[in-house]
C-alpha positions in Angstrom: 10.9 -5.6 31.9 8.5 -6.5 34.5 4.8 -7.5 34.3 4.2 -4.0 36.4 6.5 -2.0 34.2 5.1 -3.6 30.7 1.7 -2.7 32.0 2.7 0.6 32.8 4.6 1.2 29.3 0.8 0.0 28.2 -0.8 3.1 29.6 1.5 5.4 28.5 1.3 4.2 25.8 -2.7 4.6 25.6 -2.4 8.3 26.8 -0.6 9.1 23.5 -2.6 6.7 21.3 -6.0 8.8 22.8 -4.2 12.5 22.3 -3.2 11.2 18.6 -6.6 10.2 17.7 -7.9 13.3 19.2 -5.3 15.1 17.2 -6.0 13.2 13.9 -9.9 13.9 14.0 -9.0 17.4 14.4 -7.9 17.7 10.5 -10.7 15.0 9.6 -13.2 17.6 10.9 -11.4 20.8 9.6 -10.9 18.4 5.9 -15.1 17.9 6.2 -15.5 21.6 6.7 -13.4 22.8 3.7 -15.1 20.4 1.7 -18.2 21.4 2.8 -18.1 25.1 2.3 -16.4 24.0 -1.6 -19.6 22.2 -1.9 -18.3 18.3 -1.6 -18.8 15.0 -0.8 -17.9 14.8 2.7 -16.9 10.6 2.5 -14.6 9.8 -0.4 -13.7 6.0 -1.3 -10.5 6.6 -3.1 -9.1 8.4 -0.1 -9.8 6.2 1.9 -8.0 3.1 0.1 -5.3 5.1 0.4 -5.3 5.6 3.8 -5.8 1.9 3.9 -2.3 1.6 1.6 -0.7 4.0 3.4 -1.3 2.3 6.7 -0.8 -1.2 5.1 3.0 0.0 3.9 4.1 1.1 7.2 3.4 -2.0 8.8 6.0 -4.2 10.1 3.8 -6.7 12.7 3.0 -8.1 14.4 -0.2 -6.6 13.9 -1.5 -8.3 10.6 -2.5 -5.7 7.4 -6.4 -7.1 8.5 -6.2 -6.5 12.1 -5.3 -3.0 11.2 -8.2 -2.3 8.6 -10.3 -3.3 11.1 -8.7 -0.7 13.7 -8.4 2.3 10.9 -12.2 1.2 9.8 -13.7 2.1 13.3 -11.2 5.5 13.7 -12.6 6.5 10.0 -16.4 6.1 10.9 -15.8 7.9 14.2 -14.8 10.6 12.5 -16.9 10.3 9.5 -20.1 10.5 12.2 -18.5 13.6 13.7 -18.5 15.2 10.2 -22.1 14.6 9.2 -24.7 12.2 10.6 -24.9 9.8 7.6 -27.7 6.8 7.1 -26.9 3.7 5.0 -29.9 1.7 3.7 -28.8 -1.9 3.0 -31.0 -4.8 1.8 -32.2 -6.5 5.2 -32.7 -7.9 7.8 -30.1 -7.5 10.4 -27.0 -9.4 10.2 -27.1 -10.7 6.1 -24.0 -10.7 4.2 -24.9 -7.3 2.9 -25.2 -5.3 6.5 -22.1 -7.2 6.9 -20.5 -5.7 3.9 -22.1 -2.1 5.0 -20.4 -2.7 8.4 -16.9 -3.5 6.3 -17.3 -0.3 4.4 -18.4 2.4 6.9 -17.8 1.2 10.4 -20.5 0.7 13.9 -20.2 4.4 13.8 -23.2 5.3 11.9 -26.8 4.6 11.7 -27.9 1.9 9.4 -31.5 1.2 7.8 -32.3 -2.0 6.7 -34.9 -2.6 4.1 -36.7 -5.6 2.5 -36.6 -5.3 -1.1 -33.1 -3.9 -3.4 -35.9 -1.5 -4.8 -36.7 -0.2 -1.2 -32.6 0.5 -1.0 -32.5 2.2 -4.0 -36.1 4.3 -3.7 -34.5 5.3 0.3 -31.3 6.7 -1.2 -33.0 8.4 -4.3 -35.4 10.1 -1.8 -32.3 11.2 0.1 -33.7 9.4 2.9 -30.4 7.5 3.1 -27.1 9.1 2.0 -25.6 5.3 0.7 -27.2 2.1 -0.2 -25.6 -1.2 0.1 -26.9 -4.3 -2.5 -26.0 -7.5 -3.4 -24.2 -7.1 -7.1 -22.5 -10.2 -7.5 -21.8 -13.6 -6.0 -19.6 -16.3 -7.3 -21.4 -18.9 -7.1 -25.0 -17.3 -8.7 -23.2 -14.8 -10.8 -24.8 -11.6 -11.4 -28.2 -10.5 -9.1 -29.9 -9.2 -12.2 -32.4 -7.4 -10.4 -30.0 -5.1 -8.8 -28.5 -4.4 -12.5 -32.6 -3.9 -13.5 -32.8 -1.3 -11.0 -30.2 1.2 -12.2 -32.2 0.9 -16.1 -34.6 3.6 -14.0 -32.6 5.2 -11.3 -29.7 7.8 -11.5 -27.8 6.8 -8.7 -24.1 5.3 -9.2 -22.0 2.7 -7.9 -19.9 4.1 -5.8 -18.0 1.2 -4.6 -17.5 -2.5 -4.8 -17.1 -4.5 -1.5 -15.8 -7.8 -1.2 -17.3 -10.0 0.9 -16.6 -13.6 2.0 -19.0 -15.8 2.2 -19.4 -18.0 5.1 -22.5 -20.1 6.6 -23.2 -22.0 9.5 -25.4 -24.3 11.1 -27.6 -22.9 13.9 -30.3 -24.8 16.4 -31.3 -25.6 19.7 -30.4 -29.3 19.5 -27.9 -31.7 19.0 -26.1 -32.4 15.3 -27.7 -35.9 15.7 -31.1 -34.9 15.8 -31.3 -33.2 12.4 -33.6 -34.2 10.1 -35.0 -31.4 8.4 -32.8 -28.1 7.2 -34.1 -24.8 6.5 -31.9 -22.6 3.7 -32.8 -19.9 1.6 -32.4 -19.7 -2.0 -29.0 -18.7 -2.4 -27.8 -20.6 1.2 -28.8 -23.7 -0.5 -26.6 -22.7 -3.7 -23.6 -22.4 -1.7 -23.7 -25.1 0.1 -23.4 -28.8 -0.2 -25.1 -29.5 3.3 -28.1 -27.2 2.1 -28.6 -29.1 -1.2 -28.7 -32.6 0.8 -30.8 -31.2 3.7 -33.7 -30.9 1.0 -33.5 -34.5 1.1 -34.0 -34.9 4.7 -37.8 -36.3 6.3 -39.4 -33.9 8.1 -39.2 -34.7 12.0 -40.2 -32.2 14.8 -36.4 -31.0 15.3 -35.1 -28.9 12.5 -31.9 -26.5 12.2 -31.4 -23.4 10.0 -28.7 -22.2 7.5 -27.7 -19.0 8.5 -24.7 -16.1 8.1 -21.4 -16.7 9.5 -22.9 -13.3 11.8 -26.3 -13.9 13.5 -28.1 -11.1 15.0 -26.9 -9.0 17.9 -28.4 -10.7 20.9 -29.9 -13.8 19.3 -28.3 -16.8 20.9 -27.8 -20.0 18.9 -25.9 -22.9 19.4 -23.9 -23.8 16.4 -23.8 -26.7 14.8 -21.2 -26.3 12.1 -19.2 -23.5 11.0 -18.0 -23.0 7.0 -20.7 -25.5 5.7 -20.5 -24.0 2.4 -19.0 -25.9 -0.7 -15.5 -25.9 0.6 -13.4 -23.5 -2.3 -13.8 -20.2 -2.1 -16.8 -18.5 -2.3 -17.3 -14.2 -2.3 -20.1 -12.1 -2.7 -19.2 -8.5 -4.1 -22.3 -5.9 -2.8 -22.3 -2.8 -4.4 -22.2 0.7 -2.5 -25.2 3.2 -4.5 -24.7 7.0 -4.1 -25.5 10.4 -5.7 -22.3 11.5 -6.0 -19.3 10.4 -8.3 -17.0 8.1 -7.0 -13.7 9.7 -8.5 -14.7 14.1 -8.6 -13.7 15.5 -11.4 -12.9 11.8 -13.6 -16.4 11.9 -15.5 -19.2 9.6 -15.6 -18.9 6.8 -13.5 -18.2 3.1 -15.2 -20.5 0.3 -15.0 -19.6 -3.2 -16.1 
């Protein structure tokens, strides 16, 4: 084939990709009404790992089983925002691991609040002025974050799902690697990373760089420095997902490790 006639097998292509989606949100939106009128949760986490499996089996490349989450992810939180206009509350600000795991779990579709305490998450969905919460649960390197854990002592709300996140730093400044003298990490940034626990060491000179997320704020410009400058074996953080409702309907009370 051509360039011309690949290009045009493209948009042909694209006019039956659009009408499908249309076609597919249809039934999402007639599913969200049926569960509405029977009195339901309109997002359910189980289904959705099985759309996720189902969508993982028919694959055979060379789009990657990642690259398509990432596609099915944005087509589920299209729809899920055309079912019901749904708030999470995540601990902030902007652009931390754990809006990054609230981004992996529902999507840029819907609106996100971020908060500055894991109480304020909690109190935001209790109030109901958030329908999901997203926290940190668990990292590997600090183990458990027991004030998450305190929180649920006091609160009825349930973990609804476990996200897995990898966890990933980087260097970010408006100088050169050379001029370094000083670096700035939070608590757990310095955990995870070698290059934090020696930049405590450093003299403190005029020039300075920051340890940040591997994802810095929408429309902040940094230079980088240095990408991956945590220990180097693998590290994850596993957020939790807080909601009013049972993760598996009709299974009983939910379980918590």
């Amino acid at each position: 084939m051509s360039l011309l006639e690949h290009r045009q097998a493209i948009d042909a292509l694209d006019a039956d990709i659009v009408r499908l989606l249309n076609e597919r949100t249809r039934h999402v939106l007639e599913i969200g009404a049926i569960k509405t009128r029977h009195g339901q949760e309109i997002y359910a986490p189980h289904r959705e790992r099985a759309v996720f499996q189902k969508v993982f089996r028919h694959n055979q490349g060379p789009i990657t089983n990642e690259g398509l989450r990432a596609i099915y992810r944005e087509i589920m939180s299209c729809a899920l925002s055309l079912e019901r206009s749904l708030t999470i509350a995540y601990l902030g600000p902007e652009a931390t691991f754990t809006h990054q795991a609230a981004l992996r779990r529902f999507g840029a579709s819907l609106a996100y609040a971020p908060q500055r305490t894991i109480a304020d998450v909690f109190n935001e969905v209790s109030r109901q002025q958030a329908d999901y919460g997203v926290v940190p649960v668990e990292n590997s390197t600090e183990g458990v974050v027991t004030h998450t854990l305190d929180m649920f002592v006091d609160s009825d709300l349930k973990i609804v799902s476990q996200i897995v996140l990898k966890i990933s730093h980087c260097l970010a400044a408006k100088g050169r690697c050379e001029d370094i003298r000083k670096l700035y990490v939070s608590g757990l940034d310095s955990a995870q990373s070698a290059s934090g626990r020696s930049g405590r060491d450093q003299l403190e000179r005029p020039f300075s760089r920051v340890g940040c997320e591997g994802k810095t704020r929408s429309g902040h410009h940094r230079r980088t420095g240095g990408r991956a400058i945590q220990d180097p074996y693998p590290r994850a953080g596993h957020p939790g997902q807080l909601g009013q409702c049972d993760p598996f309907p009709g299974s009983g009370p939910p379980m918590r490790s």
